[in-house]
N, C-alpha and C positions, 0 to 999 in steps of 0.2 A: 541385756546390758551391753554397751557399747565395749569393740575392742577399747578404745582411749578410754572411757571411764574405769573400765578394770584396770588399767596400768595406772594409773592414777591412785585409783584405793591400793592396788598392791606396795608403791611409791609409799602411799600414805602411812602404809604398814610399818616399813620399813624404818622411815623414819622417826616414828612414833614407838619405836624401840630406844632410841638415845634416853626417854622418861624412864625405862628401868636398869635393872643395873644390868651390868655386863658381867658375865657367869666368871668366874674365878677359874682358872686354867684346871686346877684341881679338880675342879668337880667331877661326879658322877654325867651331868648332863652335857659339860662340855665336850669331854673325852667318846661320850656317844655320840655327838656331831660329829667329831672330828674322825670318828671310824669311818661312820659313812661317808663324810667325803671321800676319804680314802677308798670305800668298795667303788663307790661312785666313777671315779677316776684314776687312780693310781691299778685297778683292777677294769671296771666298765671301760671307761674310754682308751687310755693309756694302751691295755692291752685288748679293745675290741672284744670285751665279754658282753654281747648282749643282754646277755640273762640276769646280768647285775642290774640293767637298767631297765627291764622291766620288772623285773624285782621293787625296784626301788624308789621307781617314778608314780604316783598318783593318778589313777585313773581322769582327774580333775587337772592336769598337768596345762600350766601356762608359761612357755618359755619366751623372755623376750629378748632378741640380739639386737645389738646396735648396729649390725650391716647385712644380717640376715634374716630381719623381721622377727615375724610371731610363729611359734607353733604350740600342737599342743602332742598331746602321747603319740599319738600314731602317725603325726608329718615328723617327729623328732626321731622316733624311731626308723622309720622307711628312711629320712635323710642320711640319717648315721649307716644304716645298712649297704646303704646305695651309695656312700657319697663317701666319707672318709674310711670307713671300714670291710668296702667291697674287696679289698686285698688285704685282710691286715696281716698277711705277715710281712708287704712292703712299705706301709706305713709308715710315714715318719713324723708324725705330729702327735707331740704328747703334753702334756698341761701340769706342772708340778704347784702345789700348793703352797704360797710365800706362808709360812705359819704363824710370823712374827706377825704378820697385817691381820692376823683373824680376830674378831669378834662376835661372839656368840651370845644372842639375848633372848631370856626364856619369854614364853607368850603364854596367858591364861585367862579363862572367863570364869567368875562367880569361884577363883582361888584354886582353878583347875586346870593347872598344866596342860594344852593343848597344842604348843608348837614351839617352834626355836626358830630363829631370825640369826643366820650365819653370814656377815659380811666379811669379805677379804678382797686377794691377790694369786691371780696364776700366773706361772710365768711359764710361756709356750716356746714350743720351738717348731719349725715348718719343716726342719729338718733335721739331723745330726751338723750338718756344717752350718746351719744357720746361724744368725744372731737371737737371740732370747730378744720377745717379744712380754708384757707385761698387759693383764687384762682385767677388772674390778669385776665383782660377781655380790650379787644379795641372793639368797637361798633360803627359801621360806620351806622347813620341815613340818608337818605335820603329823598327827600321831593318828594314824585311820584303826579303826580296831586293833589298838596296841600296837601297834607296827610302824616305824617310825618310815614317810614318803617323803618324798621330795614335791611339794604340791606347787611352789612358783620360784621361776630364777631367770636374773636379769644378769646379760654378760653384757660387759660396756666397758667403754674406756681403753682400745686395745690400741697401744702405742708401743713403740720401741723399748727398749730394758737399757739403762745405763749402769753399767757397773760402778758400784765405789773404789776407788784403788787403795783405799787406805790398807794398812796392813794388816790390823788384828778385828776390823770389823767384820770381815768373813765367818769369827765366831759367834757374834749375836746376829747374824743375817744366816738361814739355812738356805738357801736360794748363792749367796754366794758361795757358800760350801759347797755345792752342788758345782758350781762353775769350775771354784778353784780344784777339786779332784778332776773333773773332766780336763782341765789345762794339763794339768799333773800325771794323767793316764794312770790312773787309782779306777778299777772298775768299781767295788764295794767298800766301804767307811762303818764302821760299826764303832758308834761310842758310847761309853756307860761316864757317869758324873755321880761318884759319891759324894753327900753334903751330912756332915753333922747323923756319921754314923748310918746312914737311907740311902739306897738307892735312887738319887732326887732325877735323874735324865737320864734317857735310852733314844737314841738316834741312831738314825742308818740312812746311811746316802748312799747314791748311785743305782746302778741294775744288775741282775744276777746274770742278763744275760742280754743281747741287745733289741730292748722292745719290754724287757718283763722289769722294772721297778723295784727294787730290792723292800720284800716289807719288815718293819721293824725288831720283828722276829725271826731275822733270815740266821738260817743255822751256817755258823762257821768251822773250819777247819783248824783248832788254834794249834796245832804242833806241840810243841813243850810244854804249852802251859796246862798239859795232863800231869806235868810231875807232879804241881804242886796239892791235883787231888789226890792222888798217889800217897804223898806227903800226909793230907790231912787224914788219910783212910786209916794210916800206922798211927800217927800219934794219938788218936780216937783212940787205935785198940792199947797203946801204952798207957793213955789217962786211963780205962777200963780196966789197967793190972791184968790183960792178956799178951801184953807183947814188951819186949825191953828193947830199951834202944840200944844197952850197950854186951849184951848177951850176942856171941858168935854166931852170925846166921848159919856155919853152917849145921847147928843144930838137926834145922828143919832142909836143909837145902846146900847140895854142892853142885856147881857145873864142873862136867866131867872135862872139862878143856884143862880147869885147875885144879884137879884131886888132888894131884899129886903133891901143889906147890903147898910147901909149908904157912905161907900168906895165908891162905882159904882159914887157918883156923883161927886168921885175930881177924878177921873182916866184921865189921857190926853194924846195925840199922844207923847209927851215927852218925859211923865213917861214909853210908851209901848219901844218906839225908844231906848231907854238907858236900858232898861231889868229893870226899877224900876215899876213895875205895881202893884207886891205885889201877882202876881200870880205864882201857881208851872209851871213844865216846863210844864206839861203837867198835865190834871185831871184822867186822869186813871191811876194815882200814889197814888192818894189819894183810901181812900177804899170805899169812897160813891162812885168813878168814878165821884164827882160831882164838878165844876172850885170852887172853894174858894178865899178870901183873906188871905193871909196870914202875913201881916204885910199894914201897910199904902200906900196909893201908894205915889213914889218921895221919900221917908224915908231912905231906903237902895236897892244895889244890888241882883237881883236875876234873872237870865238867865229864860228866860219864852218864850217857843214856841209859849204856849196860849194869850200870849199877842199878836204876828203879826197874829193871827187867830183871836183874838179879833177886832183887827186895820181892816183887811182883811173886817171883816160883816160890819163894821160902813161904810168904803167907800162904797159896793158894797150898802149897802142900798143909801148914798147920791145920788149919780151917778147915781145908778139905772143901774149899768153891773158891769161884772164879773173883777174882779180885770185882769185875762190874758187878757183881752180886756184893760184894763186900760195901760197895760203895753207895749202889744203890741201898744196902741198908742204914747203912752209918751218914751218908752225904742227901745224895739224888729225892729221897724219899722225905727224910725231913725239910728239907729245903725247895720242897717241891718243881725240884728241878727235870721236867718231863721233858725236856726238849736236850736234855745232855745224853750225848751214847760216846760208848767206846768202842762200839761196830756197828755195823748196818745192819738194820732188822727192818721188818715190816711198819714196826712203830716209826722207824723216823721218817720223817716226810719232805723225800729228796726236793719237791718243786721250793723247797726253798733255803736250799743249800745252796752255797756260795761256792762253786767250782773254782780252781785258781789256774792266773794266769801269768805268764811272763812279762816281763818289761816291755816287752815290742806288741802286748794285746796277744799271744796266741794262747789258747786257752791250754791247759795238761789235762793228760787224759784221768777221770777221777779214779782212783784206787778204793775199790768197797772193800775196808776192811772186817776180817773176820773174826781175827783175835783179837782180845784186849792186848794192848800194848799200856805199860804201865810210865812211859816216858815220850808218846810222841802218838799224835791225831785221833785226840777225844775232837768229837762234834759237841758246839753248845751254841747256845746265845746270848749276848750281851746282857739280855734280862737272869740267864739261869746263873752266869758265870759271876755277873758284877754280884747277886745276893749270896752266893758262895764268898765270894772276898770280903762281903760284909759279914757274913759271919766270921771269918777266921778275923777279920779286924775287932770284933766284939769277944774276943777271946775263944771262939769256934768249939763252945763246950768242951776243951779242954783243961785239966785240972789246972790252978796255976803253976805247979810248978814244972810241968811240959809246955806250956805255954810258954811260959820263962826261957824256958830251951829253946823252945823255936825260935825267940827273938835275940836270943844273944850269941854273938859272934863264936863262930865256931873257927873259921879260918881267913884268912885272907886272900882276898880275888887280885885284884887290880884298883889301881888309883885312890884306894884307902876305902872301896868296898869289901864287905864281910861276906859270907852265905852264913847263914843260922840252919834251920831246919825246913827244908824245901822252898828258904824264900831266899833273895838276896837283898841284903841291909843296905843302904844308905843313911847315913849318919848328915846331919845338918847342923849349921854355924847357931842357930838357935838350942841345940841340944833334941832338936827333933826328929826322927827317923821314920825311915818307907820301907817296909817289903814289897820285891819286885820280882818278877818275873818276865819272861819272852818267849815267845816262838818263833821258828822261820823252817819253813821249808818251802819245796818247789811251790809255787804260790800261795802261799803264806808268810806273812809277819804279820806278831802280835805282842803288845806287852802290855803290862796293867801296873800299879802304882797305889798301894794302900795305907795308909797313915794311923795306924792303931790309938796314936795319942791325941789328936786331932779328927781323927774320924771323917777323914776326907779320902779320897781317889780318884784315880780316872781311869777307864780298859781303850783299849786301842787294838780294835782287830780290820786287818786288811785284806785282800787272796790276790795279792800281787806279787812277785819277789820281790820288787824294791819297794814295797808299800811304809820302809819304814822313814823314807825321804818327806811326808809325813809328818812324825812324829814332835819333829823340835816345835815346831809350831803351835801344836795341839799342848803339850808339856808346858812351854812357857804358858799359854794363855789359863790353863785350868790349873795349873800349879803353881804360878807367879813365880815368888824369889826363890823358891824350895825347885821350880820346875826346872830354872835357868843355872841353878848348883848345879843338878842332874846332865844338866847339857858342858857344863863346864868339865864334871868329874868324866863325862864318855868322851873328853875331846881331848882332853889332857894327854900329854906326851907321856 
């Protein structure tokens, strides 16, 4: 058979897909395409892993370019070897997947699944400083002895990229998301999108590092937003009738900086859970380096790291284990969150951890830590953290009436925000309320936004220090009138 008569029937293929339908995003077989492309190129090409593409490619392999002919496995391969990937760690051409253009259409004979018809959009780049180039592709997968190949693929179409300027289209274009953090100097974007109670959206934008692709699953550094497992690890064991919120921690637990002070004996899980302990955020603010009180505990607000590290020694004394054991049974384990640590072990899997970096792009050096810290740098991922927030929004298996606690105002912050219990309140002109949270440290900012009556949210994790210039953007578009209060009440005098 002729090379043109095969392009022809493969053409014929292709579009001989429009007759069936087009697979639901949702799907089982969508989301299998759409890996593949991913190992394909966000992994194969992108980062020069051969081994993906011959993994992945069809012995039967027929590739056709619109400026650089036909090949099939082994001119594809030798080209690649030889030709953009003979250096890659100086490479600079990498191909991101417009996802918004993709369509995926299953193919079967006599009612038997035997392929997928994947058309889209890549948008390239020849360089870091170049302009985005835009390129159409059909990609004929086939299933060879259960094993899903790339058997034929057409790249064509490859023209210049025009951006849209408008302002809020950036959110349903992931390709300008891509642009606008790059303009921005945001290395990593990790967004989660709660809808109607479900974790409905997990995206991740940018690269972990320059040339590696940040994948969907890239474990981040969220800083603060450990209190609020912290938070839920105690209130678990207060709905359980093991722990009281308003019983003196120092029962179980005194730091020897404040034996002495008569304060230590009204201090309670309460006053730590609502930031009212009376402690600084931290003692090595002060110039002894040594924890203080600094006003009564319960009396007033005052954001205190030292207080969920206080909370932290009093359980691990009770219990007698380490609070990540605590949590892994009560949180991590039920919620099958595998990808969340509170220090570094052999289990986490650094190539895809998000290092942070400063405003100006220099990266910090990482810090593995080795203790849990009960108020500052759990690792997690958008997937582990956002179904964590989905459970505490579904009531987080605690009884109601700690539940009830958690959510109602315990003291006052600023601009007519509460903190309740590990979360902070926002209050809305409709009668409807968010617990909230944030992190920031040396590259990191992070905050999230959970809507218990409504059953909606959104996480925002970044590893830049000003990752949260950001954030108004993303608030307004996924929160609407509730998001632009938010932005009002943080701007207010």
């Amino acid at each position: 058979m002729s090379k043109k008569i095969i392009l022809y029937f493969t053409i014929a293929i292709i579009f001989s897909a429009k007759s069936s339908a087009q697979l639901n995003k949702n799907s089982e077989l969508y989301n299998t395409i759409l890996s593949k492309d991913s190992l394909l190129f966000n992994v194969g090409f992108n980062q020069c892993e051969i081994a993906q593409f011959e993994h992945l490619l069809s012995e039967n392999l027929k590739f056709y370019h619109d400026k650089d002919g036909i090949s099939d496995k082994a001119k594809f391969l030798y080209d690649l070897k030889n030709g953009l990937c003979k250096s890659p760690e100086t490479r600079q051409v990498k191909r991101y997947l417009v996802k918004e253009k993709t369509e995926i259409f299953p193919l079967y004979k006599n009612g038997v699944l035997y392929g997928a018809i994947h058309n889209g959009e890549h948008l390239f780049y020849e360089s870091k400083e170049s302009q985005p180039g835009i390129a159409k592709f059909s990609n004929v997968w086939v299933l060879e002895n259960d094993q899903w190949k790339l058997g034929t693929s057409l790249s064509y179409g490859h023209e210049a990229y025009e951006m849209q300027p408008t302002e809020n289209s950036i959110f349903e274009n992931d390709t300008e998301i891509e642009a606008w953090l790059k303009e921005n100097n945001v290395p990593t974007l990790g967004l989660g999108i709660i809808e109607n109670g479900n974790l409905k959206h997990i995206k991740v934008f940018g690269e972990l590092k320059s040339g590696v692709t940040a994948p969907y699953n890239t474990i981040f550094n969220v800083a603060s937003l450990t209190k609020p497992v912290t938070a839920m690890v105690t209130l678990k064991l207060v709905s359980a009738g093991k722990w009281d919120l308003d019983e003196p921690v120092y029962t179980y637990f005194t730091d020897p900086d404040v034996a002495t002070d008569p304060r230590s004996k009204k201090l309670t899980t309460r006053h730590i859970l609502s930031h009212q302990s009376g402690f600084p955020n931290w003692r090595y603010l002060n110039t002894s380096n040594k924890l203080n009180f600094q006003f009564e505990p319960g009396t007033q607000y005052q954001y205190s790291g030292e207080g969920l590290e206080y909370l932290r020694k009093a359980l691990e004394h009770k219990f007698n284990t380490s609070l990540d054991q605590l949590a892994n049974e009560l949180i991590f384990g039920p919620l099958n969150m595998s990808d969340t640590h509170f220090t570094w072990s052999d289990t986490l899997d650094e190539s895809r951890f998000a290092i942070g970096y400063d405003a100006k792009g220099n990266s910090y050096e990482n810090t593995k830590h080795k203790t849990p810290s009960a108020a500052d740098d759990l690792m997690t991922t958008i997937e582990d953290y956002g179904n964590f927030l989905v459970s505490v929004m579904n009531g987080g298996a605690l009884s109601e009436a700690v539940f009830n606690d958690m959510v109602t105002h315990q003291v006052a912050t600023k601009n007519g925000k509460h903190f309740g219990l590990g979360f902070e309140i926002y209050d809305f002109k409709n009668g409807d309320y968010a617990l909230s949270h944030g992190g920031a440290d040396k590259g990191v900012q992070t905050i999230v936004f959970i809507f218990p009556k409504t059953k909606k949210g959104v996480l925002i994790f970044t590893n830049v220090d000003d990752g949260y210039k950001v954030y108004e953007k993303i608030i307004a578009h996924y929160l609407g009138a509730q998001g632009k209060e938010i932005i009002e009440i943080e701007t207010a005098n």
